[in-house]
Structure formats: C-alpha cells, structure tokens
C-alpha positions in Angstrom: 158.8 -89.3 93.2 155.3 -90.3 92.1 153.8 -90.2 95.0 154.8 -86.3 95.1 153.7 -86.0 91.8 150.4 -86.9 92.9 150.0 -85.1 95.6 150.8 -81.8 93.4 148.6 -83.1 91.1 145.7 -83.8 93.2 146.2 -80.3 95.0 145.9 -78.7 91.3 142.2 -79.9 90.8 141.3 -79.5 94.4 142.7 -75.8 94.2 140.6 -75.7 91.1 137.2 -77.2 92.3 137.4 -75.5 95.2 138.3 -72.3 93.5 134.3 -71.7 93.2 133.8 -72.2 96.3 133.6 -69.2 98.0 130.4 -67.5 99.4 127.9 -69.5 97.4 125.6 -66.5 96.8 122.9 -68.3 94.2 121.9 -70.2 98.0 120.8 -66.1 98.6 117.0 -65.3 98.4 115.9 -62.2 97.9 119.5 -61.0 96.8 120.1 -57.2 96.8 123.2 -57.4 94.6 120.1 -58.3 91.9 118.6 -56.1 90.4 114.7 -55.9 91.5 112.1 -53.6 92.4 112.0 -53.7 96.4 111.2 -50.5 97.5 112.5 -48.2 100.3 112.5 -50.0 103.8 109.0 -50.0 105.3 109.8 -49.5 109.4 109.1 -45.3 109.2 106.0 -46.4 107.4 104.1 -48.6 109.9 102.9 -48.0 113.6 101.9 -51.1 115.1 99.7 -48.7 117.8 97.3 -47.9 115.3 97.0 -51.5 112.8 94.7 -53.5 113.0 94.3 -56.7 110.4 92.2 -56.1 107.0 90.3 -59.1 106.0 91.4 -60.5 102.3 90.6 -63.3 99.8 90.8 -66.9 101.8 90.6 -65.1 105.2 88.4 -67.5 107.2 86.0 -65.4 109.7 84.8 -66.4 112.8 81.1 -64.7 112.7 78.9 -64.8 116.2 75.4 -63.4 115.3 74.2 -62.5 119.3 71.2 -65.3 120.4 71.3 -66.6 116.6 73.8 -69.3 116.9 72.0 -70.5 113.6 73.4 -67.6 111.7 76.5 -67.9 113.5 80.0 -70.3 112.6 80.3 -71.0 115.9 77.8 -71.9 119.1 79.2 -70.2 122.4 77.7 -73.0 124.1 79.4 -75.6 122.6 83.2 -74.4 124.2 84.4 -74.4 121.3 87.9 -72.8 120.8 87.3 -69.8 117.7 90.7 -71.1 116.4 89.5 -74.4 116.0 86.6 -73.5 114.0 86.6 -73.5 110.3 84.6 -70.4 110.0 83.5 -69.1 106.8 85.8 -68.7 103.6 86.4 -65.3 101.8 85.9 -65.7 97.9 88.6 -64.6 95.7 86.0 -61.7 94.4 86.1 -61.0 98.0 82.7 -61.7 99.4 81.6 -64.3 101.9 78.2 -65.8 101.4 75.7 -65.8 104.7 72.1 -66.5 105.9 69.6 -64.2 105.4 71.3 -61.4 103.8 73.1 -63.4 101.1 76.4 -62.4 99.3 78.1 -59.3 100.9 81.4 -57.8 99.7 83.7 -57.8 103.2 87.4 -57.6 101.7 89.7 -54.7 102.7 87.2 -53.8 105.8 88.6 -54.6 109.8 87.4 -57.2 111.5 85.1 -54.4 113.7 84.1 -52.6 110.3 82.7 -56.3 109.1 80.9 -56.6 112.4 79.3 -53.4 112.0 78.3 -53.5 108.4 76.7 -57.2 109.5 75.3 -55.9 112.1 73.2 -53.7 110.1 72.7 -56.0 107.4 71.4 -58.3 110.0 69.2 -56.2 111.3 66.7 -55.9 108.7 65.7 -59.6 109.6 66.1 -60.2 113.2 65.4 -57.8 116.3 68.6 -56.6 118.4 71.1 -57.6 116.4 74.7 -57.6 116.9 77.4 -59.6 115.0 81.5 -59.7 116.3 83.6 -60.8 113.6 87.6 -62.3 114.3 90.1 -63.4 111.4 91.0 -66.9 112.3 93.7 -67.4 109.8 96.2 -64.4 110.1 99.8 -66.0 109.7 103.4 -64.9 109.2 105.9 -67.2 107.2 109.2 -67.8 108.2 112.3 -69.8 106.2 115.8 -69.8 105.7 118.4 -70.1 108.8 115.6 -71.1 111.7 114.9 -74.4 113.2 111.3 -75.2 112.2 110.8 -73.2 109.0 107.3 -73.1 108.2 104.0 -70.6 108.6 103.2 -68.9 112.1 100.0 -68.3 113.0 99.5 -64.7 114.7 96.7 -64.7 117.1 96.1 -60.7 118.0 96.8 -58.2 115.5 100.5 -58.3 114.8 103.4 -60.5 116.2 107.0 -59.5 116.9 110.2 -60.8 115.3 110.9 -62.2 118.3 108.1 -64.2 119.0 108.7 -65.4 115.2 111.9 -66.5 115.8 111.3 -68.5 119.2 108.0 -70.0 117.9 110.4 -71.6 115.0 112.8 -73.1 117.5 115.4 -69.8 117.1 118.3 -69.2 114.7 120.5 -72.0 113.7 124.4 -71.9 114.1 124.8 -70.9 110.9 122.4 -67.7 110.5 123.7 -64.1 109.8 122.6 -61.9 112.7 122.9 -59.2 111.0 120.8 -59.9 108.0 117.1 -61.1 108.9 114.5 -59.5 106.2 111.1 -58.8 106.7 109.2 -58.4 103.5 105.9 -57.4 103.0 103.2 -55.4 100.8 101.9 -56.5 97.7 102.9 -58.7 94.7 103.5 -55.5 92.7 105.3 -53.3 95.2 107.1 -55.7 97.7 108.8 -53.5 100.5 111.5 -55.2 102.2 113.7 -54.5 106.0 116.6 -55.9 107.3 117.1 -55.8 111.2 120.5 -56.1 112.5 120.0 -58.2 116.0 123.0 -57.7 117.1 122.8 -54.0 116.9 120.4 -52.4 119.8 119.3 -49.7 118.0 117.9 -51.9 115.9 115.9 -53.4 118.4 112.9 -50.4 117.9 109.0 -51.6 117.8 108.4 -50.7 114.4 111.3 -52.5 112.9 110.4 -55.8 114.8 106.8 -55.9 114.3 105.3 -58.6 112.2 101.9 -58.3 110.4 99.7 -60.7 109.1 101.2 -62.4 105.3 104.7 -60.8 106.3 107.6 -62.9 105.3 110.7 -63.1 107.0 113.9 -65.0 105.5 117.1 -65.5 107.7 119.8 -65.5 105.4 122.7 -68.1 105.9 126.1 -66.5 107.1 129.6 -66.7 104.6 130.3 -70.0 106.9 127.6 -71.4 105.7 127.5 -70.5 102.1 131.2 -71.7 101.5 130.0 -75.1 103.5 127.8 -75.5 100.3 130.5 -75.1 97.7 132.9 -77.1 98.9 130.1 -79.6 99.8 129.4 -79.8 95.8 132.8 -80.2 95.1 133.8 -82.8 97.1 132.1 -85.5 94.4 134.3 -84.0 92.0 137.5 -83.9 94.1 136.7 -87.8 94.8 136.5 -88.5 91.0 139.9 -86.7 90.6 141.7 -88.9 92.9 140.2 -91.8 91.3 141.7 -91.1 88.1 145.3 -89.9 89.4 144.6 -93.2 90.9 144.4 -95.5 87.7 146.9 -92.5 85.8 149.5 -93.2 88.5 148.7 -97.2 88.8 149.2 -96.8 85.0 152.7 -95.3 84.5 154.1 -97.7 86.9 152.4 -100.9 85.4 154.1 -98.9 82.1 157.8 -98.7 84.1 158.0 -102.7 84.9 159.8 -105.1 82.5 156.1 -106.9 82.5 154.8 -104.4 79.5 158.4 -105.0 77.7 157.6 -107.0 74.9 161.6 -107.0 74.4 161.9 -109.7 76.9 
C-alpha cells in the first residue's frame, strides 16, 4: 500500500515539474512572439546580380600599388596568398592611413571605387599608376542548430545559404527546417528572413543569398526545446524521490513497535 502511495506521489511532482516543460521558448533567439523592431523581410529588396561588398570600419584591404610593391600590403613576387595577408586596417572614423598620400577616408566605397580613388591619389607621386584593392575579411556568422557554429569567411562578393550550412558541418538532428533566419542591416534597422528549406519555392536566389556581416540562426525544433525542459527538471524530480524516500522510510520506521515507547 505504501509503495502505491509513492508511486502516486512521485507521479504528482513529476506531472508537476515537468508541467513547464513544454517548448522551452526563452532557448529562442530572435523571438518573433517578442515584441521588437525587425522590419519587413529583406529578399524583394536585394539582387545579388548587381552587389558588390562596401568596405567598413575594421575591413582589412588588400592594396597592390602596380611596380611599387613598397606602397603595396602585399609583394606579387613573394606568392603570397591575399587571404593570408594582414593587409591594412580600416579606422573606426573610417579611413586607412598609407604612403605618400597619407590619411584618406575609404568607408562605404567598393572595393573598385577605393582602387580608383587611390589610383588617382597615387598618381600625383608616381608615374603610371594603378592600385586594385580586395576586402580580405568579408564574413558571415552562423549559430544555433549547425555543427560547427562559428564565423564563415566569404571569399567573392556574397555566399549562399547553402554553402553556409555545409561549410558548418550542416544542420543537426535537431534543427527546424522550416525556420532558418537570415538577419542583416544595421544596428538600428535590423531586417530579418526566414527560408523554409523544405519548401521549393523557397529555394529562390535572393532569399538564399548571404552578404558579407549577415547572420543566420537555425532555430532548434519543439523536439529539442522540450529536451531542455525536461533536462532541467530531472535534478528536481531526483530530489523529489529522495525525499518520498526518507518520508516513506519514515512512516514505516513510525509503524514498528521499535518507536513504541509503551513496550
């Protein structure tokens, strides 16, 4: 009869810990049942055709002054990979500081608008001048329900979603298809997509592009989140059982003629 007892018992508080346990949504990033200040999705917005990369603060550039491998960040000669040079850093006022013509302002110009106005700066000093410039650091960042979390480095341009997701060793067991965001723009007017992968008509260029600084989050499916509740409870289901344990152990010690001070 105890032993039932304490199995209902027990059942009671599990039924109760566990009662939180659903969909553990505070595990949610970038929750939309929040209120916040995303704006409308961004894939109508964008043509990858037509992007190219704008330099920012801490960009690093690659910068190749033509036969002045003094004025350059790199010598050709030397075979030296441009992503493995350090190149020069872009201030946070936005400027880079160079030979010859000093401090020059190159943030929110193309890497071929930064050649060209170098170019010309350059060639107030030295004869035939001509400068290529290339972004070495443009990256992606991708977390949540991947792999290898982390930041993705994007060699051309853009990337794709796809590539994103293979370079981070692809979706875990537990990620929600259906729900991989993409945010991106600035700190004051984030923009933010969701692609649907199991959906083909989701599969459309602009939605799965990836530009440089994007973010994407894969967020974890119901499986997952109710893992996590029930993973915090089970300390507190222990502890229950421990003291129906010593309540139980209790009432029978209680029961036998040893606690009888009568005898």
């Amino acid at each position: 009869m105890e032993k039932t007892s304490k199995v209902v018992m027990l059942s009671l508080v599990v039924s109760m810990l566990l009662g939180g346990c659903a969909a553990k949504d505070e595990y949610l990033l970038f929750n939309k049942n929040k209120a916040d200040t995303l704006q409308p999705a961004f894939s109508s917005g964008y043509s990858a055709e037509v992007y190219e990369s704008r330099i920012v603060p801490n960009n690093r550039l690659s910068i190749l002054v033509f036969n002045h491998p003094e004025l350059s960040t790199r010598d050709v000669r030397a075979q030296v990979n441009p992503r493995d040079e350090r190149g020069v850093l872009v201030s946070r006022d936005g400027t880079i500081d160079l030979p010859l013509i000093g401090v020059i302002r190159v943030s929110g110009l193309t890497a071929r608008e930064a050649a060209t106005l170098l170019t010309r700066e350059y060639a107030k000093y030295v004869k035939h001048a001509h400068v290529t410039v290339d972004i070495l650091n443009k990256r992606a960042f991708i977390m949540g329900e991947v792999r290898n979390p982390g930041r993705v480095d994007i060699v051309e341009d853009t990337s794709s979603l796809l590539e994103l997701l293979a370079t981070s060793g692809g979706l875990t067991d537990f990620a929600d298809r259906q729900k991989i965001h993409i945010i991106r723009g600035t700190r004051n007017r984030p923009m933010m997509e969701t692609v649907d992968l199991t959906r083909l008509s989701a599969l459309s260029p602009n939605a799965l592009t990836i530009y440089p600084n994007d973010v994407v989050y894969v967020e974890p499916n119901e499986y997952r989140r109710r893992n996590l509740g029930i993973a915090e409870a089970i300390p507190g289901i222990e502890i229950a059982g421990r003291v129906l344990d010593v309540l139980f152990t209790g009432k029978q010690l209680t029961n036998t003629r040893i606690f009888d001070v009568r005898h």
